[in-house]
N, C-alpha and C positions, 0 to 999 in steps of 0.2 A: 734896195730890197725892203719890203715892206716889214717894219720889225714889231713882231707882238706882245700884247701889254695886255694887264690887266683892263686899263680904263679901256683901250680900244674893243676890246673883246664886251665890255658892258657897251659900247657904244653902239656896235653890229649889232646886240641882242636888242636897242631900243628903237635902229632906224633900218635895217636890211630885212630882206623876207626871210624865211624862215628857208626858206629852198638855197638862197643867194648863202645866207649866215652858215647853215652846214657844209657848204661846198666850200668855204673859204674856213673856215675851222679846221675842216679834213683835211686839206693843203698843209692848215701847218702842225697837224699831229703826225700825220704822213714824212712833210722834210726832215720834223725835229726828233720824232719818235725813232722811226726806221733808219734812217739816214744818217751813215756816219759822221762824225765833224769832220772836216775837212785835214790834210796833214800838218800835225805841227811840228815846229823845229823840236828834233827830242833828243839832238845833241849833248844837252846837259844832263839827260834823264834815261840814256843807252847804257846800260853794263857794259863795262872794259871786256867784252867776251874773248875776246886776243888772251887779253893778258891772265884774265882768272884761267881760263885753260892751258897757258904756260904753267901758270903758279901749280896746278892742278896736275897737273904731268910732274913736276919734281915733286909735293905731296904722295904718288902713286909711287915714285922712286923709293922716298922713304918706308914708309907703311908697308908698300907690297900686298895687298890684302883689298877687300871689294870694299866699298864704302858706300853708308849710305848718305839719300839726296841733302841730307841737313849737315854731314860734314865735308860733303862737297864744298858745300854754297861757303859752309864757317872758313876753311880751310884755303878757298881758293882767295880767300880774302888776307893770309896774313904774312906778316912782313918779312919774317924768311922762314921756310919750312922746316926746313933742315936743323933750323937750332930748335928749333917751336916742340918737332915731332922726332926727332931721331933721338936711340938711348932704348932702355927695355922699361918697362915697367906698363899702367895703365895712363894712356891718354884720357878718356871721356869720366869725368868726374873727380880727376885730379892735376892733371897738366894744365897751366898757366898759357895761354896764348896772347903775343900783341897780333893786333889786327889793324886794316886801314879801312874802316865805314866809309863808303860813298858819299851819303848823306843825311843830313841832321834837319828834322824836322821840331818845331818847338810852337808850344799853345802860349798864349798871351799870359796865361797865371806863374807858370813856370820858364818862360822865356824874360822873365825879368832876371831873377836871379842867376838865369844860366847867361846875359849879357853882361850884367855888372860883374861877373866873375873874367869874361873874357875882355871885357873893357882893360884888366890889372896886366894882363898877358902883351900889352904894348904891340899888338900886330896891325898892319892898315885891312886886312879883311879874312875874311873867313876860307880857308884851304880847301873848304869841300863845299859842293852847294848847300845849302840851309835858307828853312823858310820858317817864318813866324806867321802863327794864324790865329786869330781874335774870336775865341769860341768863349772864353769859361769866363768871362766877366758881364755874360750877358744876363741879367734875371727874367725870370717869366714873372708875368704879372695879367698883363692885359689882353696880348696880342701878340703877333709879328711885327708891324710899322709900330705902334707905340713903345714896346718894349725895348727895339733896337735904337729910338730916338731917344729914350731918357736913358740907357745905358752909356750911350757914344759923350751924351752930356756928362752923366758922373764918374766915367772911366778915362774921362779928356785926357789927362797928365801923362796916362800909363801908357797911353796909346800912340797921344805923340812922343810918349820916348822909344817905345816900340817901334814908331815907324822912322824917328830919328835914328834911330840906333841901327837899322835898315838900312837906310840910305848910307850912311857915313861908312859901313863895313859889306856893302852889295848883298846882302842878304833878299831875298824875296818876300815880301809883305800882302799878307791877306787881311785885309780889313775888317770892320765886325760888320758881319751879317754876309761875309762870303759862304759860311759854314762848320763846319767842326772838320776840326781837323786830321781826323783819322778819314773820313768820306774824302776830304779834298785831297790828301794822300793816295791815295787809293784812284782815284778819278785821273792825276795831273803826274804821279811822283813816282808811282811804286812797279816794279820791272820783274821780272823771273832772274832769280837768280842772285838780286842786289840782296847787301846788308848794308841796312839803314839804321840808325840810332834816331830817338824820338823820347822827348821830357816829358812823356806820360804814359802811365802804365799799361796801355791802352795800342800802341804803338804797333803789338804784334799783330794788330787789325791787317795791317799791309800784308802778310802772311798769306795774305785771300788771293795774289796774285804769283803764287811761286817763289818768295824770296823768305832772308830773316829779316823781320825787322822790332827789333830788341827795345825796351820800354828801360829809359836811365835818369839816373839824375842832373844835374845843370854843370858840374863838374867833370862829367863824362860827355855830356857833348861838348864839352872844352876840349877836350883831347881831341875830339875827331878833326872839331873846327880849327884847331890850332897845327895840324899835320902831328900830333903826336900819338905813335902807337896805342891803340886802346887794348887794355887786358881785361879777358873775360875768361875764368876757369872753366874749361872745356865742358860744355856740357854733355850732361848724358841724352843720351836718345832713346825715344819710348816710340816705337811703331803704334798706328790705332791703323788697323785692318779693317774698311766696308766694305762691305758684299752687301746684297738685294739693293733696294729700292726704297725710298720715300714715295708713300703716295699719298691721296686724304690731305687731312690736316695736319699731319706731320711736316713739318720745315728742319731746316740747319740750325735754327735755336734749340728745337727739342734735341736735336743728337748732342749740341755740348750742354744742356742743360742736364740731361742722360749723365754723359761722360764725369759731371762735377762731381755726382751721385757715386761714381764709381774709383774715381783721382782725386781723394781731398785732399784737406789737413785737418784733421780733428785734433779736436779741442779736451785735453787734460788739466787737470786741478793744477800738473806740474808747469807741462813744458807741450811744447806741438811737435806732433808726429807728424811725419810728412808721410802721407800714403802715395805718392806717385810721382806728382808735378812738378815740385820744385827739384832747380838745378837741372832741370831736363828739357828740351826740345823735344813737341811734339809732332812727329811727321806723321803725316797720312800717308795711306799708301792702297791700292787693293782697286775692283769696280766702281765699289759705290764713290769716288771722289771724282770720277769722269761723268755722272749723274747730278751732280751739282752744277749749281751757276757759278761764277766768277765771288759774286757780290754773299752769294751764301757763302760760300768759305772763309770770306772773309769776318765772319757774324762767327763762325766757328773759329777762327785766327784770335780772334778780341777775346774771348772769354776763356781762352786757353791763359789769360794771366788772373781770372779766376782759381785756377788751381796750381796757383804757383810755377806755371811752366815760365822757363825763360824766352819762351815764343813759339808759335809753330808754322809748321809749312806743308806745302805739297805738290807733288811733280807737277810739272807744265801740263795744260789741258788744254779743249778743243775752247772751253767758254772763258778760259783768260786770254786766247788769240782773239777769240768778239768781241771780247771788252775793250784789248787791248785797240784793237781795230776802231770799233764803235767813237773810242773815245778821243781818237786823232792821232792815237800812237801807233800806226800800221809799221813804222821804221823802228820800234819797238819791236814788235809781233816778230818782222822780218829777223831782225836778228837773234829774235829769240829762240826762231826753228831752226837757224843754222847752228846753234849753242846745244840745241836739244838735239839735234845730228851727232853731235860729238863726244855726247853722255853728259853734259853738264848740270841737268836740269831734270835730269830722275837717279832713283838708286840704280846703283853696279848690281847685278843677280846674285845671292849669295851674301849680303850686305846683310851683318846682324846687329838687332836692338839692344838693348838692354833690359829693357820687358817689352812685349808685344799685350794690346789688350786689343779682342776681337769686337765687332760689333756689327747686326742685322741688320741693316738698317729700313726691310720690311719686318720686321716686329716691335719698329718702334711707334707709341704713341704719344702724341703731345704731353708736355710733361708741366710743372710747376714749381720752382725749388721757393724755397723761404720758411718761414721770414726769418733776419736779420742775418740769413749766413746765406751765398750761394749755393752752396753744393748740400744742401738739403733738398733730394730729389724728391716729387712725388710724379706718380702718371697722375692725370684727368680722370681717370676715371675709378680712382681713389682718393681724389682730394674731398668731395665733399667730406666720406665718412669722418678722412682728417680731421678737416674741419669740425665736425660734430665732436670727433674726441678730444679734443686739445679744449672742449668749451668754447670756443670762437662765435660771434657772432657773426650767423652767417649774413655776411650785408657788405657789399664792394663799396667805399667811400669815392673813388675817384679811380680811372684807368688812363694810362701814359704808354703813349705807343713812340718808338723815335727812335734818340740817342745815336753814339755813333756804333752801337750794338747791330741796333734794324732800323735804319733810316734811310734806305737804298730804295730807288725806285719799283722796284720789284714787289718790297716789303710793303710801299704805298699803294701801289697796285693791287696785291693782292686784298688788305685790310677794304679798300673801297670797293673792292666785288662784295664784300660781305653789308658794307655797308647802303651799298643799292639794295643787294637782297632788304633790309630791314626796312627801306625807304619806301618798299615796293609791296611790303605788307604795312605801314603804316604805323611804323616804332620810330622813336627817337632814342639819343641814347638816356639809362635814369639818372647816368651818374655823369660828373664833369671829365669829359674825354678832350683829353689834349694830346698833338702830332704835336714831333718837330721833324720838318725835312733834315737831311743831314751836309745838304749845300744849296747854295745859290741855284745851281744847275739843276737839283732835284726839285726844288721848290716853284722853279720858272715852268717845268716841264707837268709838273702835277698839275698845277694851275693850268697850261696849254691843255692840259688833256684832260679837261675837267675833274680832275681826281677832287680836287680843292674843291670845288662846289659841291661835288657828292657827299663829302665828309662835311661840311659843312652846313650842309642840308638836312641831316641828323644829329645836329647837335655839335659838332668837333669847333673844338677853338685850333687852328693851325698858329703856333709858336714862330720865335725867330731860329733863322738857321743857326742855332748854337746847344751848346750844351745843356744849359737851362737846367730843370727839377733834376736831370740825373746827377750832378754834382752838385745838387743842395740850391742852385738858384729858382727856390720855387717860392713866390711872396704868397705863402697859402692863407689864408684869413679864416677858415675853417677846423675843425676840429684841433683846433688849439691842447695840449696838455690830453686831448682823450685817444685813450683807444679805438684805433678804425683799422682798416684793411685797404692797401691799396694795389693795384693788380699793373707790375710795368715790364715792357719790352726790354728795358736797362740791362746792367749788368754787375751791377753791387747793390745789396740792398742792409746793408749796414744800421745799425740803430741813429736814428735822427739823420740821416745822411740827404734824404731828398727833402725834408719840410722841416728840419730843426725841431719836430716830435720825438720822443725817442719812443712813443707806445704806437708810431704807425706801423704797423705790418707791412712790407714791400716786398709780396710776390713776385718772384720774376717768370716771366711767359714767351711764347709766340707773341707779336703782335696782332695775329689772328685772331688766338684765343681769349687778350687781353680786347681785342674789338668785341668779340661775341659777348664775352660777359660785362661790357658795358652798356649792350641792351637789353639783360637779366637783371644787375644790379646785385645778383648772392655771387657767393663765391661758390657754393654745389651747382651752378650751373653747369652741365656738359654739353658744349654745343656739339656734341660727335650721336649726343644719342636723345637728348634735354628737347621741349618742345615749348614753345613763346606764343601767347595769345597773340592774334595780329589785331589791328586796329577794326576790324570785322567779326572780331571775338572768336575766330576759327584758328584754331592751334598751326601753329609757323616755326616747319624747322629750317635751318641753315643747313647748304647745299657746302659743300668744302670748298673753299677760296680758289679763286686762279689768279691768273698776274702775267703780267708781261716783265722780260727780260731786254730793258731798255736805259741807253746809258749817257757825263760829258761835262773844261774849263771844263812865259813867254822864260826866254834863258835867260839864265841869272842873270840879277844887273850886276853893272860894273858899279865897284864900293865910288864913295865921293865922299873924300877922306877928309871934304873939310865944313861938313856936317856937323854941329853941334849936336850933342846929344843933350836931350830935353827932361833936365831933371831939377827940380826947385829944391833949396836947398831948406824952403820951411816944408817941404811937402812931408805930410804921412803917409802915403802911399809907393816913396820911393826914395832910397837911402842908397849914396856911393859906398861901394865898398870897401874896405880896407885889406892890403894882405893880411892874412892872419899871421900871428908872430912867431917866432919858434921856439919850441919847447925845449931844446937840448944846444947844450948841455943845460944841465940845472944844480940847486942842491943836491941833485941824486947823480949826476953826472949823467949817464945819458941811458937812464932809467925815467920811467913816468915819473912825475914828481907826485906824492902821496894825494892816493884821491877818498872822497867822503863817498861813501854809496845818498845817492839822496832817496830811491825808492826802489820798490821791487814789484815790476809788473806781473800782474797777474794775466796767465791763459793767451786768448790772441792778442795780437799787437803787431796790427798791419799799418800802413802809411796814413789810414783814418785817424788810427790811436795815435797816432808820433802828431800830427799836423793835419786836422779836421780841416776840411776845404768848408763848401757853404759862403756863408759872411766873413768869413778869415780870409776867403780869394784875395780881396780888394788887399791884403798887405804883403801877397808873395813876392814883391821889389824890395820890402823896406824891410832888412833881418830883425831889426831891434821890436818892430811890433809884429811881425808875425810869431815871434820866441814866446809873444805871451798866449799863445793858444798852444804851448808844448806839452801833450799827453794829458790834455785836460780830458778827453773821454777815456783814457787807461783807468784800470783797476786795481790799487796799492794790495799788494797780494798780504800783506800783515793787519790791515786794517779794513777789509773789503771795501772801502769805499772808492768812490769814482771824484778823479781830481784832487785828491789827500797827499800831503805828503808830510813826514815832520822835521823841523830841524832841531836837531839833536845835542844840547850844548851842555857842559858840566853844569849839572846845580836847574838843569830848566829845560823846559821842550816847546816849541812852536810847532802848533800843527797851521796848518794853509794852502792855499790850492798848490798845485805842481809849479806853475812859474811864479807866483810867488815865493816857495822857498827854493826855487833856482836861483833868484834875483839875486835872497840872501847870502847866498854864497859866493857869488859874484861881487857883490858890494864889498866882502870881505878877504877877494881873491883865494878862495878855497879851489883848490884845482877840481877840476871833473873831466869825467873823460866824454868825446864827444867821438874808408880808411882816406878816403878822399880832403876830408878837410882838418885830418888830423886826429884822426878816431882809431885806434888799434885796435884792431878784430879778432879776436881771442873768444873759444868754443870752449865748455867746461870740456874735456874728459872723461867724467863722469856727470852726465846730466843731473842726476840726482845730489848735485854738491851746488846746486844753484839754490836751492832753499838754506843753504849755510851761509848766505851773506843776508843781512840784513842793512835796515837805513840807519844809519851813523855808523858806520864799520868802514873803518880805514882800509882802503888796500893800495899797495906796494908790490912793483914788480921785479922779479929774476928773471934776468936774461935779454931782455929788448937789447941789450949792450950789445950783444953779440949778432942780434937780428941785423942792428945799426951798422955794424963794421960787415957786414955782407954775408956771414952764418947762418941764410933761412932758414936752416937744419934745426936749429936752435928752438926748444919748446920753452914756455915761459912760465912762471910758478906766480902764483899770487899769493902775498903775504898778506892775512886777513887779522887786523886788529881792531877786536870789539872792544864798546867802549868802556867796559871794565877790565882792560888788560890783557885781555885771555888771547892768544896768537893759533891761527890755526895756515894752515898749508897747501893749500889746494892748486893740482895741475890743470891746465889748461893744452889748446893747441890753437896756433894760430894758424894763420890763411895769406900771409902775406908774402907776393912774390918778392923777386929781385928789389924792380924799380918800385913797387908799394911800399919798402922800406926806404929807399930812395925820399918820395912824398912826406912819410913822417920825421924822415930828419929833416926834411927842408921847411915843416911847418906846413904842407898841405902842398896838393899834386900843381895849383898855381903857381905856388913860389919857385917849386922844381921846376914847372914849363917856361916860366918866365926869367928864370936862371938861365937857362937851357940855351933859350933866343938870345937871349941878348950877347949869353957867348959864340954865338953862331953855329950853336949844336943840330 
């Protein structure tokens, strides 16, 4: 079969007629557009539907009571019900659950760490299916082909341990320039009904097809890969109710752009409130979710860990059976109807939230949150004034449409109706407009379907299938150190986080809206009402975008256990790991041993602040030099500075960046406390007793002793001695289950799992 390509496609346009060239083009936008892939084996990627509605049926024994679709899907997943859920008191937001996750998906930045941890675990392969996928080491610079050549050269090491480390334990390897891995989830992996665990934040993207799929760290997909129960405290459920309709310019990015606006976490001098999101699952439910496409919900799934949600979801619909279909998974689809016959795959009638928040979704209009916080809501057609009053220059530096936010065919579709409209009045765009597809499969098929010529015909530089500027890999050579505005389809727009500026402005938008105003150039532009000289000097409005809903690419391999895994032992870029040691007993007996406070963060302090991605990606294998970017963009809440910390010694002080004087404490084996790798989880009591501990202030704990001997009852007192003598007393609570205190006797949840096995637990 005649297979199409770029050059071939230039070749028809330089020797075929013009009659001949359309009829053979239309063939293959025809097969590949409308035409589903053919069926794939989806044996490895089928929901257990048997057995989660066994589990599901004794769940209903316990409870007795209706439930809704998010703790169906949590619940049919855990490892026995009966001890998990039976007993009086509240489950959702306090009960401890193990679970068995299906499947573990992992990014190249964060599948280092989560391999060398499972490397310690001594097993020949991984319990559940798991795939590693080569998205966040890509940078933009120049192109798609150039970009993805010098990356694959300066990421060589990582990659072949990645793919080493693949082979040797069967894991499935996506290579760099398949895509991002939340799209290729989504396209190959993700089912109605499945809980899946995924090493990046990002994860509850899969959401977009009916399931949970929970965003962890490298320690917790060790659990799943290793057949060990995973615990997650039950979360709460928050209903988001649509009624009406989207229409116009209105997308699935404006409604969770809407919802951040409405579900934050705001920001005090003290401490973060949490107004909605976190510790909660958020399920859709109502008309307006049988109104979306498959691929929007999923744009609405991703940015639900914007507001701290633990992920979200929503009942089975008509356009995740097309997706499912579309994309080779019809044995999928199939069993998913027979799951969703049996109530598997929507809420019980009667099933209550824990808050419900309603939402129109014909009164909503395109929206803009930023800069430097998501959930800074504004509509369009209040942002100019914004703009004016903030003092802003109104001037768009650069617009970025992509990520695995909106990089779905649909999304490129619709952006390139708008962008013929502009081609067709005779504009380009004024500012540097850069795509990224958000796979191989989207980017073959925009290109078959000239979407890629259209955009490229007004200006668009098309990226490699990777993450690129949304996580910092943007080589920007432009407004260096100044203040600009940059307008993107993303989903964090954090200080310095896409161009290592910290004075860039990072809009978040539609990629619509983010198209339209990069052929205005201001930020007051409204493409809904706003009018553009065309190249004929005659005023050119934009008609509101359309788009096609078009979708598409084997079972796990078998591990080959005598696979060398590919790690140099001069490399910086990849460090074996060590068990970490354990802590107890100690001088204190089997109490923390006395730790130094080193600083005291100020306000937020998200996964940015702990460990900035960007230029630091390249060392997430090797712990000892990623440690040195530990909370260097935090704010020492005693000295407001960013990256300060002091160490505090009789008779002298060194002030120094944050891993700087971590180092020094280290060097002279000062304890600190760091629940997975040996971190005890303790919540003030009284929030307002966290401004009572300062940097150099000894603390000392009451009662881990008891936690340790199996007493989770047991609340823990921290003895605070400042460094002139004076003792103060403050309660705390902690958060740890059973087997959580299990992990910190053993030195961290590896040593327990790797105890575990080897006794044949």
């Amino acid at each position: 079969m005649f297979k199409y390509s770029a050059s071939r496609s230039r070749c028809l346009k330089r020797q075929a007629s013009p009659a001949y060239r359309e009829r053979v083009l239309a063939l293959y936008r025809t097969l590949a557009t409308y035409a589903p892939l053919p069926e794939k084996d989806c044996t490895s990627i089928t929901p257990p539907y048997d057995t989660l509605l066994e589990t599901l049926g004794r769940v209903r024994k316990v409870l007795n009571r209706p439930l809704t679709l998010a703790e169906k899907i949590l619940y049919s997943h855990l490892c026995n019900p009966e001890e998990n859920l039976s007993g009086t008191g509240k489950i959702r937001g306090e009960r401890y659950l193990q679970l068995r996750p299906q499947r573990v998906a992992m990014q190249d930045a964060s599948a280092q760490m989560a391999l060398l941890q499972f490397m310690t675990c001594g097993l020949p392969s991984s319990t559940v299916p798991a795939s590693i996928h080569c998205d966040h080491l890509i940078q933009a610079v120049d192109g798609a082909d150039a970009d993805l050549k010098r990356s694959i050269i300066s990421n060589k090491e990582v990659f072949d341990f990645l793919e080493s480390a693949a082979k040797k334990y069967g894991i499935e390897f996506w290579k760099p320039g398949s895509g991002i891995i939340h799209q290729i989830v989504l396209e190959n992996y993700a089912a109605p009904g499945m809980l899946m665990l995924g090493t990046d934040s990002h994860t509850p993207n899969a959401g977009g097809l009916g399931m949970l799929a929970i965003g962890v760290g490298g320690a917790d997909a060790v659990d799943a890969m290793t057949g060990t129960p995973w615990e997650l405290k039950a979360p709460r459920v928050i209903g988001v109710h649509l009624k009406g309709k989207m229409s116009g310019w209105t997308t699935p990015k404006d409604l969770i752009l809407h919802i951040a606006g409405k579900l934050t976490v705001k920001e005090t001098s003290l401490d973060l409130i949490t107004q909605g999101g976190t510790g909660s699952i958020l399920e859709y439910f109502g008309p307006g979710v049988h109104t979306q496409s498959c691929t929007g919900l999923a744009t609405i799934a991703n940015m639900g860990a914007e507001l701290g949600a633990t992920t979200s979801t929503f009942p089975y619909t008509q356009s995740m059976r097309q997706y499912l279909n579309a994309t080779g998974r019809a044995p999928v689809a199939r069993a998913a109807d027979e799951a969703q016959k049996q109530g598997l795959l929507e809420r019980d009638e009667g099933a209550e939230w824990d808050d419900v928040v309603e939402i129109d979704l014909s009164t909503l209009e395109p929206t803009i949150n930023g800069p430097f916080t998501p959930d800074l809501a504004t509509p369009v057609s209040k942002f100019g004034s914004f703009i004016k009053e903030q003092g802003w220059k109104d001037e768009l530096s650069a617009g970025l449409i992509g990520s695995c936010t909106n990089s779905s065919y649909e999304d490129m579709s619709r952006v390139t109706s708008i962008a013929r409209q502009a081609k067709a009045a005779g504009l380009k765009a004024k500012v540097p407009f850069l795509c990224t597809p958000g796979s191989e499969q989207i980017r073959a098929t925009i290109e078959r379907d000239g979407l890629t010529e259209a955009l490229e015909d007004v200006g668009a530089v098309v990226l490699a299938n990777a993450c690129g500027p949304c996580i910092g890999q943007w080589k920007r050579e432009d407004f260096k150190g100044e203040e600009n505005a940059i307008l993107t389809s993303f989903n964090r727009n954090f200080k310095a986080r896409n161009d290592a500026n910290s004075k860039t402005m990072n809009f978040l938008s539609s990629p619509e809206i983010v198209t339209a105003m990069a052929f205005s150039g201001r930020l007051s532009f409204n493409p809904l009402t706003d009018s553009l000289q065309g190249a004929d000097g005659k005023p050119f409005k934009f008609s509101p975008p359309t788009g096609d809903i078009s979708y598409t690419p084997s079972p796990t391999p078998a591990p080959l256990p005598a696979t060398p895994v590919a790690i140099s032992p001069e490399s910086s870029r990849l460090e074996i790991l060590a068990p970490f040691p354990r802590e107890f007993p100690n001088a204190r007996g089997m109490e923390l041993p006395a730790l130094k406070c080193l600083m005291r963060v100020r306000g937020k302090c998200t996964t940015d602040h702990i460990s900035a991605a960007g230029p630091w990606l390249k060392f997430k294998g090797h712990l000892s030099n990623i440690s040195e970017n530990t909370l260097i963009t935090a704010t020492n809440d005693e000295s407001g500075k960013v990256n300060s910390a002091v160490d505090l010694l009789p008779g002298q002080s060194t002030e120094d960046t944050i891993p700087a004087i971590a180092k020094r404490f280290k060097a002279r084996e000062e304890p600190w406390a760091l629940v997975k790798q040996g971190i005890l989880p303790l919540w003030f009591a009284d929030k307002n007793d966290y401004q009572s501990i300062s940097a150099g202030d000894v603390l000392e704990t009451e009662g881990v002793t008891d936690i340790l001997e199996g007493n989770t009852d047991t609340q823990v007192h921290l003895i605070v001695t400042k460094p002139n003598g004076e003792k103060a007393t403050i309660q705390t609570r902690h958060t740890l289950s059973a087997d959580q205190a299990k992990w910190i006797k053993a030195g961290s949840a590896l040593n327990y799992i790797r105890e575990q096995k080897a006794a044949g637990k």
